[in-house]
N, CA, C and O atoms as a GROMACS GRO file, in nm:
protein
  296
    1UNK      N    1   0.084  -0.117   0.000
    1UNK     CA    2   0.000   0.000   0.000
    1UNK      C    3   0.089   0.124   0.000
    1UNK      O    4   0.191   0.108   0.067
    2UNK      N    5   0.077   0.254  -0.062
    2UNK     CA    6   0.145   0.339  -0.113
    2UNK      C    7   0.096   0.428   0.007
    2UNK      O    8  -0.005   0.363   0.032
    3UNK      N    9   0.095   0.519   0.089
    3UNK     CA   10   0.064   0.601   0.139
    3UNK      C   11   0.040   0.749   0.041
    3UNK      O   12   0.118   0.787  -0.047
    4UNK      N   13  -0.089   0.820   0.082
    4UNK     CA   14  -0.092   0.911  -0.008
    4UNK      C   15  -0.172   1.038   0.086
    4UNK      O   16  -0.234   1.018   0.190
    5UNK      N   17  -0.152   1.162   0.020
    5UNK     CA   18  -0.242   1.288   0.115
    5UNK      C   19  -0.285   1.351   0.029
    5UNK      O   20  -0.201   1.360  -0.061
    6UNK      N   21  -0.387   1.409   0.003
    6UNK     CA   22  -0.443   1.485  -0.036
    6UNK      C   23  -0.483   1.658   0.007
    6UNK      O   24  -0.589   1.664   0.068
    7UNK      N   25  -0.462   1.703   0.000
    7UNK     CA   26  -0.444   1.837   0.095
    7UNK      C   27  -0.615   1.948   0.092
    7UNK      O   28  -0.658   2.028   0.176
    8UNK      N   29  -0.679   1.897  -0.056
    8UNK     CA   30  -0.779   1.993  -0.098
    8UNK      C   31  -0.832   1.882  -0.198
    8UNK      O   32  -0.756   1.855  -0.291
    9UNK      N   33  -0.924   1.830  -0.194
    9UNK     CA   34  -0.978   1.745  -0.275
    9UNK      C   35  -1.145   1.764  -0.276
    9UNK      O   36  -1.209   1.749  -0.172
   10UNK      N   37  -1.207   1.798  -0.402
   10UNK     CA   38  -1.340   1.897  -0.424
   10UNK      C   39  -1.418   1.710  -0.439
   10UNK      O   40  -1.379   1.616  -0.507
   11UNK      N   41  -1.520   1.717  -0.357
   11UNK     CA   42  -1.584   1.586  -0.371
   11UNK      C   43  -1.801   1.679  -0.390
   11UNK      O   44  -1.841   1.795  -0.394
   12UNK      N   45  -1.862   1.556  -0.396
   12UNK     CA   46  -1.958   1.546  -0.420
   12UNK      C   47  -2.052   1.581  -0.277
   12UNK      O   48  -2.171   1.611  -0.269
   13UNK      N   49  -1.966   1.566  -0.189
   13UNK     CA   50  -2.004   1.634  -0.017
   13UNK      C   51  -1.884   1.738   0.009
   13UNK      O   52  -1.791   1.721   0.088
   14UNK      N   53  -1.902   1.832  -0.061
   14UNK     CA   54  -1.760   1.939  -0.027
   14UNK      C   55  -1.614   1.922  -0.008
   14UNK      O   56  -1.567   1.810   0.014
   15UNK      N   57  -1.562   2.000  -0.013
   15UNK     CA   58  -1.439   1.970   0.007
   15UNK      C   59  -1.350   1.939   0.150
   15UNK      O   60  -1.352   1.982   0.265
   16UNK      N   61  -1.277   1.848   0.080
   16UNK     CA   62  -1.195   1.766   0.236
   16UNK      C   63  -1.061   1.737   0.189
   16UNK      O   64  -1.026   1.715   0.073
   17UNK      N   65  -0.980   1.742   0.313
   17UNK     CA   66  -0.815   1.711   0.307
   17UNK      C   67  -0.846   1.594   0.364
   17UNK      O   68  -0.939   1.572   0.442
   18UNK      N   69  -0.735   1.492   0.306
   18UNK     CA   70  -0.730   1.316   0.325
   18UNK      C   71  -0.574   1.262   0.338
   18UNK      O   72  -0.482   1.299   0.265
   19UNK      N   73  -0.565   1.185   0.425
   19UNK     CA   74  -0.452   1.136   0.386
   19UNK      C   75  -0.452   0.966   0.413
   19UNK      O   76  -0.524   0.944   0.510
   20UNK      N   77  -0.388   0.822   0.351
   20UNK     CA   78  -0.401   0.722   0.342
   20UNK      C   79  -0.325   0.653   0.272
   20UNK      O   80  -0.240   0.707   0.201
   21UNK      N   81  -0.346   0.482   0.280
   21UNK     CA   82  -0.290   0.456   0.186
   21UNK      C   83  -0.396   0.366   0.054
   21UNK      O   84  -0.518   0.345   0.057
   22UNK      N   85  -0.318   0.338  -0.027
   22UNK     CA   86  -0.374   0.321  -0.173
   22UNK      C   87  -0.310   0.226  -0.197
   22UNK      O   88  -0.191   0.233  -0.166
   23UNK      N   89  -0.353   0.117  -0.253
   23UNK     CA   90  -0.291  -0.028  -0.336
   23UNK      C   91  -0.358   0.022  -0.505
   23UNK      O   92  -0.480   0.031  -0.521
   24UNK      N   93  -0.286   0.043  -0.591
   24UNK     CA   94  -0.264   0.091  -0.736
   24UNK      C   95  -0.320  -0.045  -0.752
   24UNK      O   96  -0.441  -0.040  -0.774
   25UNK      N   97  -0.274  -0.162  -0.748
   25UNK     CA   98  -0.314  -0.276  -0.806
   25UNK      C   99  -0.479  -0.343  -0.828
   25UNK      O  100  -0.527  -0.419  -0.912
   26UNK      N  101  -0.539  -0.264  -0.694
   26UNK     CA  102  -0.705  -0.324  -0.701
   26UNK      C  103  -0.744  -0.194  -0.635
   26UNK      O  104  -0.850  -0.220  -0.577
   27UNK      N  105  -0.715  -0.076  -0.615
   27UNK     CA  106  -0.773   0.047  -0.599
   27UNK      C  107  -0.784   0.027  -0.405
   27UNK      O  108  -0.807   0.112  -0.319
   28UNK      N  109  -0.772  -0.034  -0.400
   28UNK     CA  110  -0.831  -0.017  -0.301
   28UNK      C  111  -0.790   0.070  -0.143
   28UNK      O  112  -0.695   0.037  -0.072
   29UNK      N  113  -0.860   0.152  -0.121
   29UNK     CA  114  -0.862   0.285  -0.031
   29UNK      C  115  -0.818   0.250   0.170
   29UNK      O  116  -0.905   0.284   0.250
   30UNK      N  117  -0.764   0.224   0.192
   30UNK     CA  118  -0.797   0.284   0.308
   30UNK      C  119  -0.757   0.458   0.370
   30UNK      O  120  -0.666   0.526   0.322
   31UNK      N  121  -0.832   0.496   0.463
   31UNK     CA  122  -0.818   0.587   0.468
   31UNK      C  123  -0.761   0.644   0.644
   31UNK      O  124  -0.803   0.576   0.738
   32UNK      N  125  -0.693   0.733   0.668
   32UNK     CA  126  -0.618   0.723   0.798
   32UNK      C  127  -0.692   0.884   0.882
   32UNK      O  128  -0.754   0.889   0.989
   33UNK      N  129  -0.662   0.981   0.804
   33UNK     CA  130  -0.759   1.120   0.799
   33UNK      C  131  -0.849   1.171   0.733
   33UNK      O  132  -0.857   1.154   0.612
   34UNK      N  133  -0.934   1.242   0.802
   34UNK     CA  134  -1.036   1.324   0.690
   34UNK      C  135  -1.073   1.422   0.784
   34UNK      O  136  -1.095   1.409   0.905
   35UNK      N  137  -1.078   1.536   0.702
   35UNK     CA  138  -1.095   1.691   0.749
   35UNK      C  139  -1.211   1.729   0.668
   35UNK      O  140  -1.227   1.656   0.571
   36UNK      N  141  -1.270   1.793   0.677
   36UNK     CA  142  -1.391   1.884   0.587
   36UNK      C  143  -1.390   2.054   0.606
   36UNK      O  144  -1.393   2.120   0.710
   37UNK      N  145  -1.387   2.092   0.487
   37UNK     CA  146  -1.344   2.232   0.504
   37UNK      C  147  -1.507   2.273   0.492
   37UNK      O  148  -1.581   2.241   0.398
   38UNK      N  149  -1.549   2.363   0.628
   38UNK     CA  150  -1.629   2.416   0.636
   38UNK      C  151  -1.638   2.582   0.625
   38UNK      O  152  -1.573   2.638   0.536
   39UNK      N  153  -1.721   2.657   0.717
   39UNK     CA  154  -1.682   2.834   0.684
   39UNK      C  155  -1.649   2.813   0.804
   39UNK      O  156  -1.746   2.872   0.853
   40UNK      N  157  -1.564   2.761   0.936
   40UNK     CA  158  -1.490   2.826   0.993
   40UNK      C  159  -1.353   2.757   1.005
   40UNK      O  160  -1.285   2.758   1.108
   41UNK      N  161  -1.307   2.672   0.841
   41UNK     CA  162  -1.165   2.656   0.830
   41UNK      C  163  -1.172   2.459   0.823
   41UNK      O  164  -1.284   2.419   0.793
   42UNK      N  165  -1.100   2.382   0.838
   42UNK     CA  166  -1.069   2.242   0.887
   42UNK      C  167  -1.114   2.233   0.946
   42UNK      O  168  -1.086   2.300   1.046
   43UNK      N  169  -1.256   2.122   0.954
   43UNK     CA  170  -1.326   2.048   1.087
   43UNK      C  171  -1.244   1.864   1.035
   43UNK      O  172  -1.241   1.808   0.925
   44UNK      N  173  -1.196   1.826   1.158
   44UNK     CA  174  -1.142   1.675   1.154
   44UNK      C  175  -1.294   1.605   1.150
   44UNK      O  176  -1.384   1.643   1.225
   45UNK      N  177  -1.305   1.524   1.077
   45UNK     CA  178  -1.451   1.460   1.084
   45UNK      C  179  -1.402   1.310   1.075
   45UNK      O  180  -1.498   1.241   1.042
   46UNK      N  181  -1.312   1.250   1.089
   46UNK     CA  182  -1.236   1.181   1.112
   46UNK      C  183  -1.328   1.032   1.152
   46UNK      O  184  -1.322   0.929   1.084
   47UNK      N  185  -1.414   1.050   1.280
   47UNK     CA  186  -1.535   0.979   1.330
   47UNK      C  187  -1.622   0.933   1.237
   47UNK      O  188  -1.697   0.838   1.256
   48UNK      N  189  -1.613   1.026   1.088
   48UNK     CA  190  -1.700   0.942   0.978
   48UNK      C  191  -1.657   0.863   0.945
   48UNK      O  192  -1.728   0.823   0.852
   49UNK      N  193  -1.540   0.772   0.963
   49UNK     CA  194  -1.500   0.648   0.905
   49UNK      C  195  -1.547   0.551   1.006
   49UNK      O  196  -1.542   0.435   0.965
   50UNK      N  197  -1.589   0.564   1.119
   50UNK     CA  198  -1.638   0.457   1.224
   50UNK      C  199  -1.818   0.476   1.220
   50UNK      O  200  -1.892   0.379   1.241
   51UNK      N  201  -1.852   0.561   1.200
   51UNK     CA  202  -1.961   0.566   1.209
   51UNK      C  203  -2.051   0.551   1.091
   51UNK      O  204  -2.019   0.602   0.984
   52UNK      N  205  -2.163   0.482   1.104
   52UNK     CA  206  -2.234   0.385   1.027
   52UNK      C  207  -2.328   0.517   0.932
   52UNK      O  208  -2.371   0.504   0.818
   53UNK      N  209  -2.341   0.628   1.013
   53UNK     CA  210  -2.451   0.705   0.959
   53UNK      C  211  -2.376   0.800   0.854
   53UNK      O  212  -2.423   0.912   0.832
   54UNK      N  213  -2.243   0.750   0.778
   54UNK     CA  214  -2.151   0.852   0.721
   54UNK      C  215  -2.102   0.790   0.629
   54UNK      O  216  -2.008   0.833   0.562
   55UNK      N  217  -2.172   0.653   0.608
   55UNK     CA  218  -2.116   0.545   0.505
   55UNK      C  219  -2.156   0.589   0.354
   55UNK      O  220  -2.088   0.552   0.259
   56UNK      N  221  -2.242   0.650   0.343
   56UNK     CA  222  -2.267   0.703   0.207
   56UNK      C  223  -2.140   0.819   0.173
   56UNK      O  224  -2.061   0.801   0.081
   57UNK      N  225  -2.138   0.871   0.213
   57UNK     CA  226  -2.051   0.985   0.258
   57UNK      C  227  -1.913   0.963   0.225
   57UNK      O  228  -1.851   1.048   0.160
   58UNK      N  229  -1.858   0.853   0.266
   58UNK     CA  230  -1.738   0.836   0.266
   58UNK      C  231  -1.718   0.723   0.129
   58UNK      O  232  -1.630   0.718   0.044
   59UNK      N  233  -1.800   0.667   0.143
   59UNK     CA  234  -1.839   0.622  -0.017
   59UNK      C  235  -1.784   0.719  -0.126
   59UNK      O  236  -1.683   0.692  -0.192
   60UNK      N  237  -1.858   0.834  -0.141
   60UNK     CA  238  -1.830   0.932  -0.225
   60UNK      C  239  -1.724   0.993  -0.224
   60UNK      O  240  -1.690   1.050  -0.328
   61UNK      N  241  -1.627   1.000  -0.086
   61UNK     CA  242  -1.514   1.086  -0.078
   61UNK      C  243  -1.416   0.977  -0.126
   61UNK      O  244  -1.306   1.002  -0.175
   62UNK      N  245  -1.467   0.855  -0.105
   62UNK     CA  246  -1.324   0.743  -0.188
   62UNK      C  247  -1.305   0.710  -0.320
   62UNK      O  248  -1.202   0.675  -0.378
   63UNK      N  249  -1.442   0.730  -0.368
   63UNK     CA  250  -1.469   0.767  -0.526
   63UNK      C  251  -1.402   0.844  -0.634
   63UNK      O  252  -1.382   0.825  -0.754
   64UNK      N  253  -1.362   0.976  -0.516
   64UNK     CA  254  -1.363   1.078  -0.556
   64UNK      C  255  -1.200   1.066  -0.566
   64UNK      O  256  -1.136   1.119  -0.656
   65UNK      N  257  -1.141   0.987  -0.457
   65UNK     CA  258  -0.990   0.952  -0.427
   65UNK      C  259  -0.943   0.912  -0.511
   65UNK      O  260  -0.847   0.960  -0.572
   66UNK      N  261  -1.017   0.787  -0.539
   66UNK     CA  262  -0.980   0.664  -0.674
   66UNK      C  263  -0.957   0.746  -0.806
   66UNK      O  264  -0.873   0.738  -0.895
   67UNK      N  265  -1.082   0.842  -0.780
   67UNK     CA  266  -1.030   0.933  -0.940
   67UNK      C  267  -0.913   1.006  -0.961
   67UNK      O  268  -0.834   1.002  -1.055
   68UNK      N  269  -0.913   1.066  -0.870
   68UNK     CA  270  -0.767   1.142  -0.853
   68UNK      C  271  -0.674   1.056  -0.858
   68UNK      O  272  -0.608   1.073  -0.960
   69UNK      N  273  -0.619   0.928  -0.764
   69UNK     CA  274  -0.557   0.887  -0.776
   69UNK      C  275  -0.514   0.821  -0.909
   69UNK      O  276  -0.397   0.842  -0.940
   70UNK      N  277  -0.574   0.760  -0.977
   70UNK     CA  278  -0.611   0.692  -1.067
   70UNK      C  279  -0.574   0.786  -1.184
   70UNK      O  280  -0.513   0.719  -1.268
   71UNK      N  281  -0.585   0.890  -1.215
   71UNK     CA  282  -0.581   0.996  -1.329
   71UNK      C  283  -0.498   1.007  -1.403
   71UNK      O  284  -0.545   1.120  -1.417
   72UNK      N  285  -0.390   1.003  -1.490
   72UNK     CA  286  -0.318   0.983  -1.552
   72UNK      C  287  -0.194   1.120  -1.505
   72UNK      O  288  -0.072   1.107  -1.495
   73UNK      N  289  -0.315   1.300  -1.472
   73UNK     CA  290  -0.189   1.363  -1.422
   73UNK      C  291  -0.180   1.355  -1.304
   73UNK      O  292  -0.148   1.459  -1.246
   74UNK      N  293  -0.202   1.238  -1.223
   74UNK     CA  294  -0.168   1.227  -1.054
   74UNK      C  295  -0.064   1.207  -1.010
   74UNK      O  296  -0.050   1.201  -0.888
   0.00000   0.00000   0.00000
């Protein structure tokens, strides 16, 4: 697994800084941080990876990873 960060990454639930690692070979995500930039700066939301009611959510922000990662100028 490659370790990777993301600093500003525009997703489908706003934008969030990430950092994790990545296996190139089968995509597959885990994820170590997550921040959500709200209007008063970096909220750690971090707790959405344990919590069940954020699974859609984080769905979309790994989606959003895979693309980036995945992209040819990444």
């Amino acid at each position: 697994m490659t370790p990777f960060s993301l600093p500003r990454l525009e997703t489908d639930v706003g934008i969030v800084k990430v950092a994790g690692h990545f296996n190139p070979v089968d995509g597959h995500i885990d994820l170590d941080e997550l921040a959500h930039l709200d209007g008063d700066g970096w909220a750690d939301v971090s707790h959405w990876l344990t919590e069940q009611a954020y699974e859609n959510k984080i769905a979309t922000i790994v989606a959003a990873i895979r693309t980036s990662l995945m992209s040819p100028d990444a």
